[in-house]
C-alpha positions in Angstrom: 0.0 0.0 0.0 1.6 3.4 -1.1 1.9 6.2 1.4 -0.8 8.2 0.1 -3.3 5.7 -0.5 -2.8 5.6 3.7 -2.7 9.4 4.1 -5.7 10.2 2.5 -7.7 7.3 4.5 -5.9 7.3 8.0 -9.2 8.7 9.9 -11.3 6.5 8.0 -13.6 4.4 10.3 -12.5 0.9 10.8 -9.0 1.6 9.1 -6.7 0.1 12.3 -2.8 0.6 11.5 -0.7 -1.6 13.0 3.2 -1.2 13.8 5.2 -4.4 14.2 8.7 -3.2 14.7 10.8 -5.7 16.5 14.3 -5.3 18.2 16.3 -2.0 17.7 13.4 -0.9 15.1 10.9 -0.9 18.3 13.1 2.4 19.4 12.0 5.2 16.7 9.9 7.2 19.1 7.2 8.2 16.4 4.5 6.5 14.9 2.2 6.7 11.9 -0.9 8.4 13.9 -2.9 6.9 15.6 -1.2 3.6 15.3 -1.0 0.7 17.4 1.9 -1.7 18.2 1.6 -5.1 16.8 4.3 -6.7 19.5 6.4 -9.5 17.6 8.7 -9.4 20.9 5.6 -9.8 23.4 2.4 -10.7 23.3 2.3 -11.7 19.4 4.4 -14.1 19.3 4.4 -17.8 21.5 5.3 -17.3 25.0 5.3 -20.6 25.5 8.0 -21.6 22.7 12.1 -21.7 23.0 12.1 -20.1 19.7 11.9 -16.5 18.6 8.7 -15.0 17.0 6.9 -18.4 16.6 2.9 -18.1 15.5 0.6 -18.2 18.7 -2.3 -20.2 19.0 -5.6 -19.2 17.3 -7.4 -18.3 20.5 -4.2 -16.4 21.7 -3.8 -14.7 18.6 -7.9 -13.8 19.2 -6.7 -11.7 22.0 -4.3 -9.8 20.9 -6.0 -8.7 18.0 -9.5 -7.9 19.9 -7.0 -5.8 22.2 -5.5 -4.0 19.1 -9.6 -3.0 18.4 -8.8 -5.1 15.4 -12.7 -6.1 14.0 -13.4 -8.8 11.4 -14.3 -6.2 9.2 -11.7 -4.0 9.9 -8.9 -2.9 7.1 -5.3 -3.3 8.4 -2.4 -1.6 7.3 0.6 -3.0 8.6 4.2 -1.2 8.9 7.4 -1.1 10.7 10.3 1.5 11.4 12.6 -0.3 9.1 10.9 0.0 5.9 9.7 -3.6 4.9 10.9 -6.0 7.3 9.0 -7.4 10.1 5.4 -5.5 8.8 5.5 -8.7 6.2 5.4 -11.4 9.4 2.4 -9.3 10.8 0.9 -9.7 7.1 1.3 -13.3 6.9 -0.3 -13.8 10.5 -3.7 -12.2 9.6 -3.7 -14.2 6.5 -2.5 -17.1 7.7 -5.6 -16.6 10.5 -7.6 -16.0 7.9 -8.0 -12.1 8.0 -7.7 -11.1 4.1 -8.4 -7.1 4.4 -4.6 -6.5 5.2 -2.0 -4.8 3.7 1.8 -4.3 4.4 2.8 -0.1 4.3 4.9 0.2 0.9 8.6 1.2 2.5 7.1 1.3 6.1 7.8 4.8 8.3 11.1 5.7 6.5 8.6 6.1 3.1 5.7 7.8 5.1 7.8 10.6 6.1 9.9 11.1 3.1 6.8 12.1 1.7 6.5 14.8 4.3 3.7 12.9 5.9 2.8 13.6 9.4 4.0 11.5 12.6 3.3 11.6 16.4 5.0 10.8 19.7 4.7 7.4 21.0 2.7 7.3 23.7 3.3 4.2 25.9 0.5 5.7 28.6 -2.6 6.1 25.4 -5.9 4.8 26.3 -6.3 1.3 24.9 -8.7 0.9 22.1 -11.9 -0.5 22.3 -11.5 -4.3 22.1 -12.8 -5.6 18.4 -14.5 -8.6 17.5 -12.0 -10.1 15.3 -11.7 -13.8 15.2 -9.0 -15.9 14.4 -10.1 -19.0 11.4 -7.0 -20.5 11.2 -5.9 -21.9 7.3 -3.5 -25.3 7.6 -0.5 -25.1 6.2 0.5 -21.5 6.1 3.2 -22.0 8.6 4.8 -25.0 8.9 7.2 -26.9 11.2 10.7 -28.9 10.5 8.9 -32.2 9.2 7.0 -30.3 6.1 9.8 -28.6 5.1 12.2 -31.7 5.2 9.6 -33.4 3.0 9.7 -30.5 1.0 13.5 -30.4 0.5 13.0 -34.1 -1.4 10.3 -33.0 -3.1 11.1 -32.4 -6.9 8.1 -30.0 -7.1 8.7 -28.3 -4.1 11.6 -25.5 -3.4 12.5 -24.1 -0.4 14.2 -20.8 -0.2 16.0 -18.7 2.7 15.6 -15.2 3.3 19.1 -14.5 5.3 22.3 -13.0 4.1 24.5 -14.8 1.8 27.1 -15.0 4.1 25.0 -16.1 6.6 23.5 -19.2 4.0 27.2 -19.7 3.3 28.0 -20.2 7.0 30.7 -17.5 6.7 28.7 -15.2 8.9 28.1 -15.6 12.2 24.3 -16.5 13.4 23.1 -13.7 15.2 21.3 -16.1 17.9 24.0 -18.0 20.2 24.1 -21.9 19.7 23.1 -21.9 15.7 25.0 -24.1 13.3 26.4 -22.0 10.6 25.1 -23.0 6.9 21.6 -24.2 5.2 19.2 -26.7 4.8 20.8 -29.1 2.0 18.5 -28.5 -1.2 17.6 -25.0 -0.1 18.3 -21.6 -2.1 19.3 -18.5 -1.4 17.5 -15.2 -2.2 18.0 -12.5 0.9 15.2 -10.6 1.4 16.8 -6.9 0.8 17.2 -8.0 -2.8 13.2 -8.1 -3.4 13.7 -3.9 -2.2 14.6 -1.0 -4.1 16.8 1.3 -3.0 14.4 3.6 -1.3 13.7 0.5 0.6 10.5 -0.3 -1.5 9.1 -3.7 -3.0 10.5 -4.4 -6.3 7.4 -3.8 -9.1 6.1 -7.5 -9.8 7.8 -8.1 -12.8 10.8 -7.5 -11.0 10.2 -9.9 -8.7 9.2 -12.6 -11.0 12.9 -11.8 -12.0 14.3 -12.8 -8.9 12.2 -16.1 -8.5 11.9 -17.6 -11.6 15.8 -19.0 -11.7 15.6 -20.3 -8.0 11.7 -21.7 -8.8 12.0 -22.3 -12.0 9.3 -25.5 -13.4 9.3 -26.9 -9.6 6.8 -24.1 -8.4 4.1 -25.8 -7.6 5.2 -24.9 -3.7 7.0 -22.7 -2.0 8.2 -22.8 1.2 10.4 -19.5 3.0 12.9 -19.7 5.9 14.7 -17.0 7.5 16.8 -16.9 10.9 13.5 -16.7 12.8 10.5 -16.4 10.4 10.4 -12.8 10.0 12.0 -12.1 6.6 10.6 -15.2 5.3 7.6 -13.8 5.1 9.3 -10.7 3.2 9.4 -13.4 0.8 5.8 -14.6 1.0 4.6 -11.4 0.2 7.0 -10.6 -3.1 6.1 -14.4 -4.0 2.1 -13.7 -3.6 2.6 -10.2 -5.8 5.2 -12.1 -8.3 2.4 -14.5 -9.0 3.3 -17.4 -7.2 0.4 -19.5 -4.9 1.3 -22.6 -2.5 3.3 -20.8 -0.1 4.3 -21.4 3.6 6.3 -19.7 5.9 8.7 -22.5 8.2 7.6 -20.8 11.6 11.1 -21.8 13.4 13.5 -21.4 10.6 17.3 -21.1 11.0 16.8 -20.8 15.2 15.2 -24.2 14.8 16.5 -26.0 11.7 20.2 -24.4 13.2 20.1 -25.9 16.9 22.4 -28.7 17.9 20.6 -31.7 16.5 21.0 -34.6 13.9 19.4 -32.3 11.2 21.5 -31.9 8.5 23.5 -28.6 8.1 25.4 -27.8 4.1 28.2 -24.8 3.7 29.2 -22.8 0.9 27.5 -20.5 -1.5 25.0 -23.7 -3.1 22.1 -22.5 -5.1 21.3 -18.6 -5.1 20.2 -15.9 -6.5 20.8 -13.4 -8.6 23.6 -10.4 -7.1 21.4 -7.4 -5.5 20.2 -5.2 -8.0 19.3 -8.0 -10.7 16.5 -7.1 -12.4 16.4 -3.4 -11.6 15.8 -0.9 -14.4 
């Protein structure tokens, strides 16, 4: 969604905008008005789970959009601080519980105020909304767990691709998250999410992206499946794959913090299949 489609609706009733910075991003201080935080590092994400940003349950995720005054017949507009980053996880969520009327902030906050659009003060002490009626119907299969995607690595009609850093796929990178095996899932490619953005820190037009996934999806496209470090930028992928063209995608909920813990899962260095260098495509 572009800026000023936003601007020109933003005290349209049952609009909700939602901000789901995580980490360092959480820090800006300012806000799209009248926004609300969508909290990837709290309540939005599995408590329960050893692993990072993992999908909570349907009731769970019930509750934290009713707190966020989210309605079923609301219109969301997600963003983050960032650009395009973790606004694409919140996006997946509501689709992946079924919530369609969502859309992820073209370039995020950095974009809203190059266009001399207007911001406000967080305000960690505002008045909580009045609780919506949105309910979670959950579809199977939009997140998925180790098993699928290992049946998915053998599958010649299947491809799974991760979102990270080349250097990171490589295993010449240090994991970010203590304890993580350096390298990939064998059979995996690479395509790093900041190659699907411009650089103003947009999505690529579609045709671009199509670009970027056609020599890593090729004929085998019948599913796609998107890993990251912890199932964040994956979904950066989701989202260019859903505007490329592309159906049969799922996000691997653990990722890299799962797939990379100490186990008997099987870990492959080196460069393997990739994409194309950043910038491919571009005209």
């Amino acid at each position: 969604m572009d800026p000023a489609w936003l601007a020109a609706r933003l005290t349209t009733p049952g609009l909700v905008v939602l901000d789901a910075s995580v980490g360092a991003h959480r820090g800006a201080g300012r806000r799209v008005p009248g926004a609300r935080r969508f909290d990837l590092d709290g309540p939005l994400s599995d408590r329960t789970s050893p692993l990072p940003h993992t999908m909570p349950g349907p009731a769970a995720f019930t509750e934290g959009l009713r707190a966020l005054g989210v309605d079923d017949t609301s219109t969301v507009v997600v963003y983050d601080t960032a650009g395009i980053h973790s606004s694409a996880r919140a996006w997946w969520m509501l689709r992946a519980m079924g919530f369609d009327r969502v859309a992820v902030l073209d370039g995020g906050l950095p974009a809203w105020t190059a266009a001399g659009l207007p911001v406000e003060q967080c305000a960690p002490d505002a008045a909580a909304p009045v609780p919506g009626d949105f309910t979670a119907r959950p579809r199977p299969g939009w997140f998925v767990g180790a098993g699928t995607v290992t049946a998915a690595l053998a599958d010649p009609a299947a491809v799974v691709l991760d979102a990270r850093t080349r250097g990171r796929f490589a295993g010449t990178e240090p994991e970010p998250r203590t304890g993580l095996r350096g390298g990939h899932m064998p059979g995996a490619v690479n395509l790093p999410f900041g190659d699907l953005l411009d650089g103003t820190g947009r999505l690529r037009p579609a045709a671009e992206l199509r670009e970027l996934f056609a020599p890593l999806a090729g004929a085998r496209a019948e599913r796609l499946l998107f890993s990251c470090g912890s199932g964040v930028t994956a979904c950066v992928l989701a989202l260019g794959a859903e505007i490329a063209g592309y159906g049969g995608l799922a996000v691997y909920d653990g990722s890299w913090s799962d797939w990379g813990r100490p186990s008997e899962r099987p870990v492959a260095t080196g460069t393997g299949a990739s994409g194309p260098p950043p910038g491919a495509g571009a005209r």
